[in-house]
C-alpha positions in Angstrom: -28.5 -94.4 -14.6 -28.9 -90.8 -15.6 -31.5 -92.1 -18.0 -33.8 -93.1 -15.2 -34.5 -90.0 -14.0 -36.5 -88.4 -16.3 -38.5 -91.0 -17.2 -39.7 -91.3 -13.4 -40.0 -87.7 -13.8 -42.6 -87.7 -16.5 -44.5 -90.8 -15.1 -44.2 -88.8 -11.7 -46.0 -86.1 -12.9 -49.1 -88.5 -14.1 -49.6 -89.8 -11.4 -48.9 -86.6 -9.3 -51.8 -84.7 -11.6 -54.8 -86.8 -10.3 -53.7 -86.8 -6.5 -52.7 -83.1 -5.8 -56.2 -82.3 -7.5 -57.6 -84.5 -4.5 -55.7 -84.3 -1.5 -54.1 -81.4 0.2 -50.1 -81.0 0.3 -48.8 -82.0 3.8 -45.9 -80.3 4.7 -44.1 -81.5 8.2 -41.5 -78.7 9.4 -39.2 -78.8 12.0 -35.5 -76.8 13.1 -32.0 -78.3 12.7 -29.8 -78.2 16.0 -27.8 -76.2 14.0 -31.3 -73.3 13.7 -32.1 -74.3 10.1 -35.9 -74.7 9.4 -36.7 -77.9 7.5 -40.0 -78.5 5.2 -40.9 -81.6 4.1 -43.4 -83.3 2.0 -43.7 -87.2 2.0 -45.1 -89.0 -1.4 -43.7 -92.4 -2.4 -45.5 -92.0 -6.2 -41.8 -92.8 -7.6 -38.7 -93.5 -5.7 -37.2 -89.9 -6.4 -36.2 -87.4 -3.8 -35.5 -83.8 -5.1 -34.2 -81.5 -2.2 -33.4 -77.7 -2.2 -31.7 -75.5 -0.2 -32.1 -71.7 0.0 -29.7 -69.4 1.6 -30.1 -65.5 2.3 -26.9 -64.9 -0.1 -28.6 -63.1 -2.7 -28.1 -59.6 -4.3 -30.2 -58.4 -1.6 -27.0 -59.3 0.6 -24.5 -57.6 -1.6 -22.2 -54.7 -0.6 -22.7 -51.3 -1.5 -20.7 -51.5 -4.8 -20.1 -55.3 -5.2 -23.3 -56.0 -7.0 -22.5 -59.2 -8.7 -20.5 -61.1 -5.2 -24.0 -63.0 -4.5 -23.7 -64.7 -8.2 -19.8 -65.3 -8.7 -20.1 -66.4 -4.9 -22.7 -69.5 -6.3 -21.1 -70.6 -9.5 -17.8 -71.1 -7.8 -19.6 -73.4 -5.4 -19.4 -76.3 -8.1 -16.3 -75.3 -9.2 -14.1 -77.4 -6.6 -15.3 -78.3 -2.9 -13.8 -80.3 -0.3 -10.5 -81.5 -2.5 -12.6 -82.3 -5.4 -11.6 -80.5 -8.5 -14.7 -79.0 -10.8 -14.6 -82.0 -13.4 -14.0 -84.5 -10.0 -17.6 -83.1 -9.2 -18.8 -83.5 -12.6 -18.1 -87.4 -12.9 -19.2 -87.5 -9.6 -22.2 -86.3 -10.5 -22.6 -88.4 -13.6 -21.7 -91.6 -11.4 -24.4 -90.9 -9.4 -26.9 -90.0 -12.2 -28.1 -87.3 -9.8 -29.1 -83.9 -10.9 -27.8 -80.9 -9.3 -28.9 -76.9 -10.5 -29.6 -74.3 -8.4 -29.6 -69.9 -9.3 -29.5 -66.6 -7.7 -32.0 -63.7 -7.4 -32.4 -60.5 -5.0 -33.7 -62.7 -2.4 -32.2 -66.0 -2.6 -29.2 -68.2 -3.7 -30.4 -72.0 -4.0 -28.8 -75.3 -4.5 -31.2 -77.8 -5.7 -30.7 -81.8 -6.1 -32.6 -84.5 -8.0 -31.9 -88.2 -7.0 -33.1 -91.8 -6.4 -34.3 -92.2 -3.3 -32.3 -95.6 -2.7 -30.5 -95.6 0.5 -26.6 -95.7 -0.8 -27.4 -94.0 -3.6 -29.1 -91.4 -2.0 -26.6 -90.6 1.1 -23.4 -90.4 -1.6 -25.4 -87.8 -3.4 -26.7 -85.6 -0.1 -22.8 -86.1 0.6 -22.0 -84.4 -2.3 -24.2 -81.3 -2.1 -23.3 -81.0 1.5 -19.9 -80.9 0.3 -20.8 -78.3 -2.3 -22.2 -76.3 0.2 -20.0 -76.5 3.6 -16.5 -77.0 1.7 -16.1 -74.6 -1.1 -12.5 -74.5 -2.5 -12.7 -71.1 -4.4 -9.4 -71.5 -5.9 -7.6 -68.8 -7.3 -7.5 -70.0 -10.9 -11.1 -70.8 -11.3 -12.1 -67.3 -9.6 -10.6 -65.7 -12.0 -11.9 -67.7 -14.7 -15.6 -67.4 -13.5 -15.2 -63.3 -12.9 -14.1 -63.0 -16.5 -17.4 -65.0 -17.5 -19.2 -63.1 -15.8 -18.0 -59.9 -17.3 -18.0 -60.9 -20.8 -21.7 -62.5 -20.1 -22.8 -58.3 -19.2 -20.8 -56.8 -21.9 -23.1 -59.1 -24.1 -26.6 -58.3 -21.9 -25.2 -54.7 -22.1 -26.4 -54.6 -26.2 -29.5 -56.5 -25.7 -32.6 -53.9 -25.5 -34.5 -56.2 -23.2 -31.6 -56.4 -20.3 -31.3 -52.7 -20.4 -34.6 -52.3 -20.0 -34.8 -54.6 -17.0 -31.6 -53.3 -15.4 -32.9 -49.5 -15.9 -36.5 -50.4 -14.3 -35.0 -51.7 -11.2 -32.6 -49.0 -10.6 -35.5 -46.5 -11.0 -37.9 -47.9 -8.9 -35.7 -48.7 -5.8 -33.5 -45.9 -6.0 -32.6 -46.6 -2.4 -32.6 -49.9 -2.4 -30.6 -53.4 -2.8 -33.1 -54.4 -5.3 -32.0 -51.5 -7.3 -28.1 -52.3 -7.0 -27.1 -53.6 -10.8 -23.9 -55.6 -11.7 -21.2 -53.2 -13.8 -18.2 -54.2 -15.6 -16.8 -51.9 -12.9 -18.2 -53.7 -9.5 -17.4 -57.3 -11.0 -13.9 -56.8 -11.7 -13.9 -54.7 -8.3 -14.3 -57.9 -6.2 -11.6 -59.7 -5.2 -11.1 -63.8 -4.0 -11.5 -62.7 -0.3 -14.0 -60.8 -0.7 -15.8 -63.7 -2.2 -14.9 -66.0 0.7 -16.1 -63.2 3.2 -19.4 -63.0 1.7 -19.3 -66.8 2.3 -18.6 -66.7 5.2 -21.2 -64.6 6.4 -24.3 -65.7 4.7 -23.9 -69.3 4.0 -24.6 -70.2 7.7 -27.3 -72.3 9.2 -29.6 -69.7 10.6 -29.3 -68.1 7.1 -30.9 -71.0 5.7 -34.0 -73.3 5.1 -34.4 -76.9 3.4 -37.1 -78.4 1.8 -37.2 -81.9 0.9 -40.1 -83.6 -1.2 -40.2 -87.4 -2.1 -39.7 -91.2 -1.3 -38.4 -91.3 2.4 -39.6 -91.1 5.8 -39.6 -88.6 8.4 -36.8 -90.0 10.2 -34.7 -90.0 6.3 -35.4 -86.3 5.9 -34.2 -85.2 9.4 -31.0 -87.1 8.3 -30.6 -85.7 5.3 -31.2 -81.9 6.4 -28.9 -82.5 8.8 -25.7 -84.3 6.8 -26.4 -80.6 4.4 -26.8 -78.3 7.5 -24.5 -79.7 10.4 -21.1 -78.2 9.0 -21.7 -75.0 8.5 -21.3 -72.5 11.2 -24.5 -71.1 13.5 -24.3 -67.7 11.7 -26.5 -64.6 12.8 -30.0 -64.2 11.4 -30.0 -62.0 8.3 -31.5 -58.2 8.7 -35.0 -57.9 8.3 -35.1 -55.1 5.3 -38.4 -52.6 4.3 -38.0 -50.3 1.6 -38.9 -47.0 2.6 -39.1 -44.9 -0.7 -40.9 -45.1 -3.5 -39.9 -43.3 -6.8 -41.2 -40.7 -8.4 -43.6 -40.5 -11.2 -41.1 -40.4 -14.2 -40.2 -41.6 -17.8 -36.7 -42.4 -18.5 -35.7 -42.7 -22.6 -32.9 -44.9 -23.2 -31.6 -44.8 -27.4 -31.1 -48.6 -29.0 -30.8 -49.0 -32.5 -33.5 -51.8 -32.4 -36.4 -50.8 -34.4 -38.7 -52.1 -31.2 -38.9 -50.2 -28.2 -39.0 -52.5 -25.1 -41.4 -50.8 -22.4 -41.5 -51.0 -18.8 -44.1 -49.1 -16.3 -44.8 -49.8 -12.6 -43.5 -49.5 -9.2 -43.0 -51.0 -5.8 -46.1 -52.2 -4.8 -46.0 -55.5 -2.4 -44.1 -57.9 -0.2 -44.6 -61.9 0.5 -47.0 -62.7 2.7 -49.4 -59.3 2.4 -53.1 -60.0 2.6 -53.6 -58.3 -0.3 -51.7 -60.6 -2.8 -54.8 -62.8 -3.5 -57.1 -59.2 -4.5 -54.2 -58.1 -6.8 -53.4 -61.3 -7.8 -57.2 -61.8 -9.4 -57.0 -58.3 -10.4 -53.5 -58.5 -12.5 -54.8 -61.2 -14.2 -58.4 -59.5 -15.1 -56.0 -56.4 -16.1 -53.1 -58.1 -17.9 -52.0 -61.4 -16.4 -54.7 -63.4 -18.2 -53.1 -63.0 -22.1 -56.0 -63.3 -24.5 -58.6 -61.9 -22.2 -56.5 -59.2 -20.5 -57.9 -55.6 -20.6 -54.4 -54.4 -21.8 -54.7 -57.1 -24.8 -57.7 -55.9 -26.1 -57.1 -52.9 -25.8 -53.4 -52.4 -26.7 -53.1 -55.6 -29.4 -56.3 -56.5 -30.7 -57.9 -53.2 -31.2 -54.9 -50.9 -32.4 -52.4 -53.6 -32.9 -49.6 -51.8 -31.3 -48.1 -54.7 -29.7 -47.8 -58.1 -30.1 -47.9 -59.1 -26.3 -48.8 -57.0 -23.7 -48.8 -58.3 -20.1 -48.6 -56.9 -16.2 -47.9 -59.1 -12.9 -47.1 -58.6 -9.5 -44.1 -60.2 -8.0 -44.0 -59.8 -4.4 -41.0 -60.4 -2.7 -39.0 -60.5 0.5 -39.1 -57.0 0.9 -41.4 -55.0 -1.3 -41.7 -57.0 -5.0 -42.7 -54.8 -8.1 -45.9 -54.1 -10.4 -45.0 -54.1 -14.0 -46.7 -53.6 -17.2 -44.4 -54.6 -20.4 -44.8 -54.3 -23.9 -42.5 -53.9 -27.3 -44.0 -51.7 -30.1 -42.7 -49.8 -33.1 -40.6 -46.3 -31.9 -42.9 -44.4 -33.9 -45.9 -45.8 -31.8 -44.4 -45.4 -28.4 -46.8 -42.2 -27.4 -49.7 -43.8 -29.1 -49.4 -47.3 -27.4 -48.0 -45.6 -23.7 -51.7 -43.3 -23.8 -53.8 -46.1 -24.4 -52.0 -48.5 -21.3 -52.2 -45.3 -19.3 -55.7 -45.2 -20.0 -56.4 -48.7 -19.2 -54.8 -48.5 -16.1 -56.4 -45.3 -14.6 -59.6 -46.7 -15.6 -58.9 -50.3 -13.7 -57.4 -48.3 -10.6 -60.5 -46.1 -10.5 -63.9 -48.2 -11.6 -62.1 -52.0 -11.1 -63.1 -54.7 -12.7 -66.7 -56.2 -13.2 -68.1 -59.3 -11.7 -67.8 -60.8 -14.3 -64.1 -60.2 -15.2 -63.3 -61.3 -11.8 -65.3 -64.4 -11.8 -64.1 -65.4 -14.9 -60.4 -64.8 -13.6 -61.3 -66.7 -10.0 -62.2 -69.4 -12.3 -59.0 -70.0 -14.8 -56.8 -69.0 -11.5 -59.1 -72.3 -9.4 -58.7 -74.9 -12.0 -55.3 -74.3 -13.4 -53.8 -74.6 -9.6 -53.5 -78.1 -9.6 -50.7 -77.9 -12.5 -48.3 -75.9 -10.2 -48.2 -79.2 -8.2 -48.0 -82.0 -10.8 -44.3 -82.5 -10.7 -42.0 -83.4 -7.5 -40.1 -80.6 -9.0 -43.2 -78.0 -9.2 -43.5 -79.5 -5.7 -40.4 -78.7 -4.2 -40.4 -75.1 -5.6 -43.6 -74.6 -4.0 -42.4 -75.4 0.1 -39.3 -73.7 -1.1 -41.7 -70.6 -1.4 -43.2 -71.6 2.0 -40.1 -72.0 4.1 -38.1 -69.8 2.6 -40.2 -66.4 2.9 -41.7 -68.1 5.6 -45.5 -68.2 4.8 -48.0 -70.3 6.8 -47.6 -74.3 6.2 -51.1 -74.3 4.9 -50.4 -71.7 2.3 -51.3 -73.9 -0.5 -54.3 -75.9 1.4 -55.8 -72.4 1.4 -55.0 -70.7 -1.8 -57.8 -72.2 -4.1 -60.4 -70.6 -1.3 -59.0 -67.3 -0.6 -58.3 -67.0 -4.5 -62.6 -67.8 -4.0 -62.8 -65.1 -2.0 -62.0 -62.1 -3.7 -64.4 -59.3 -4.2 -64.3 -56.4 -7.5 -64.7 -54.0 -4.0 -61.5 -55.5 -2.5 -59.4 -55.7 -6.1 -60.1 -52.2 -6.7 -59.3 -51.2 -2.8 -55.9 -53.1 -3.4 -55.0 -51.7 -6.1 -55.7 -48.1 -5.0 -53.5 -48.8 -1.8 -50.2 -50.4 -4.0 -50.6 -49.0 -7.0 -50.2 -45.2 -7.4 -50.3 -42.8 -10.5 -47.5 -40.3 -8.6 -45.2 -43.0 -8.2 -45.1 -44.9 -11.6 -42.1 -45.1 -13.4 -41.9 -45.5 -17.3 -38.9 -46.6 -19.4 -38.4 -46.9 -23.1 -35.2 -48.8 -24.2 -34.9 -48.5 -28.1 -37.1 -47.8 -31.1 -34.5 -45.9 -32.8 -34.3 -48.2 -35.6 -37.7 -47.5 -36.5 -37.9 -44.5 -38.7 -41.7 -43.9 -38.4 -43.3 -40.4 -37.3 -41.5 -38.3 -34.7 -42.3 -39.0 -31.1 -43.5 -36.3 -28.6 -43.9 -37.2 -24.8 -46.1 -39.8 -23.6 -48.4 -38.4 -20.7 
């Protein structure tokens, strides 16, 4: 049975290609008796139903000094629930030939599930996940064994350039902030079992969560199913409604690596979901150095000089305010050199913005490549996921090819001004050191 599922998958996504690029998405919501906000999408291209459910029980969420509880919290979700042992679930699961994943991030911790949408089979694998979810065992042996992972999985990130680089750019940018809170070998091995089961307690609850649901069934299916995964956990309270309030200062922070690259990192808190001005510095980015080949930053950084092999930037809004980020690698000895000519390119895009051209060009690639962010049940479901869970208007992606239409070189360059700012920009370099080129001064 597992078989089955990916080949529906990749028909699925045929069939799904032609008929998102005609017809709009139709999402039905509705709240659970139990405060949980359901969104669903009805399509019966396949007899699949892939469901996830998001929970505010990220990192945001975290203790002062327990970075790391909103991950070891998850992975010990599959690890034994409701009697079942951790390999119980696992030939459960392989009985069933469903597929079950989910992750954490700084705004979210998500359990996801892939199954035919087949009555009995269907029901015994909703029971499952809400089993998962409402009847956690954390027991004391596996606890242990999933902290140690965890620790020996950061003492390995702790050598790679690229993980330093990531962890030291969030720390500088929200100095204040959750979003700047880091694992340590030190915080994981601080938390203890009940901690874990407090943490639980408090932010897997119904009001702290949302479903979405996309596939094979009917209304009156879906209202069944969000409620067998929602109707055993407790009411809860609402989580707290955060807003960063400080932006860093305009700094560069050197970190030494022996890698002969240096991994670079520049940007700063710049915007939250759901601010108008995602869709002007979301054509923008890609004009400056979302759009790969045709990016400012490449032709400036790669294909003129060569200093880098990839050069990007992107905004990532999120729950509270998400970052701006330029990246690049280059040799040490050409960290000055390659950090003046991005400088450049961005104090030029932030002051003239881009031409008509640019941004028609970028409207264009942005229009006709949106139909392949909804040519999967899985693309899909990530999609209302999005919607529902950073609650965004249900006609969020009816609307996006137009407002994308919309934008203005006046309104990117007004949007940028307003979220991205010179005297707030912070600059690491991680590494380099194995390069043994000319001496390096201090980039401007």
């Amino acid at each position: 049975m597992n078989a089955r599922l990916p080949q529906l998958a990749a028909a699925l996504a045929l069939v799904l290609t032609s008929a998102v690029a005609q017809a709009s998405l139709k999402i039905q919501h509705w709240t659970t008796p139990q405060g949980t906000p359901v969104y669903f999408v009805e399509t019966h291209a396949l007899p699949i139903v892939d469901v996830q459910v998001d929970f505010r029980a990220a990192g945001m969420e975290a203790p002062a000094g327990k970075a790391g509880i909103a991950g070891l919290t998850h992975g010990l979700l599959g690890a034994g629930a409701g009697g079942l042992s951790e390999q119980a679930i696992s030939d459960r699961v392989a009985d069933l030939g469903v597929q079950l994943g989910g992750g954490v991030d700084m705004d979210r911790a998500s359990l996801n599930l892939r199954t035919l949408s087949n009555p009995a089979e269907r029901d015994a694998a909703v029971a499952l996940l809400a089993t998962l979810i409402q009847k956690p065992n954390f027991e004391p042996a596996l606890f242990e064994r999933n902290q140690a992972r965890l620790v020996s999985g950061l003492k390995e990130a702790l050598t790679q350039p690229d993980a330093l680089l990531s962890r030291s750019f969030n720390q500088a940018i929200y100095p204040s902030h959750p979003y700047g809170r880091v694992p340590t070998v030190e915080t994981l091995e601080s938390i203890t079992r009940d901690e874990v089961q407090a943490f639980y307690r408090a932010n897997y609850t119904a009001r702290r969560a949302s479903v979405s649901i996309v596939g094979d069934l009917s209304r009156a299916d879906a209202e069944a199913l969000a409620l067998r995964l929602t109707e055993g956990l407790p009411a809860g309270e609402p989580a707290p409604v955060s807003r960063n309030q400080t932006l860093p200062d305009q700094q560069q922070i050197r970190l030494p690596h022996p890698a002969a690259q240096a991994h670079i990192a520049l940007g700063m808190p710049a915007i939250r979901r759901g601010d108008p001005d995602f869709f002007p510095l979301l054509v923008g980015n890609y004009v400056l150095g979302g759009g790969g080949f045709v990016s400012r930053l490449t032709k400036e950084v790669r294909d003129k000089r060569g200093y880098a092999y990839s050069v990007y930037s992107y905004v990532m809004p999120q729950r509270d305010v998400g970052s701006f980020q330029i990246g690049l690698q280059t040799k040490g000895s050409q960290v000055d050199d390659a950090l003046k000519v991005v400088n450049r390119v961005l104090d030029d895009f932030l002051a003239q913005g881009p031409t008509a051209a640019e941004v028609q060009a970028a409207k264009d690639n942005l229009v006709n490549g949106f139909a392949l962010r909804l040519d999967s049940n899985r693309k899909m479901l990530e999609q209302v996921a999005v919607i529902g869970n950073f609650g965004l208007p249900l006609d969020y992606l009816d609307t996006y090819q137009d407002k994308v239409k919309a934008v203005t070189p006046t309104q990117i360059r007004e949007a940028f001004q307003r979220h991205v700012q010179r005297q707030h920009l912070v600059t690491v370099v991680v590494g380099g050191d194995g390069d043994k080129g000319a001496a390096r001064g201090t980039a401007p």
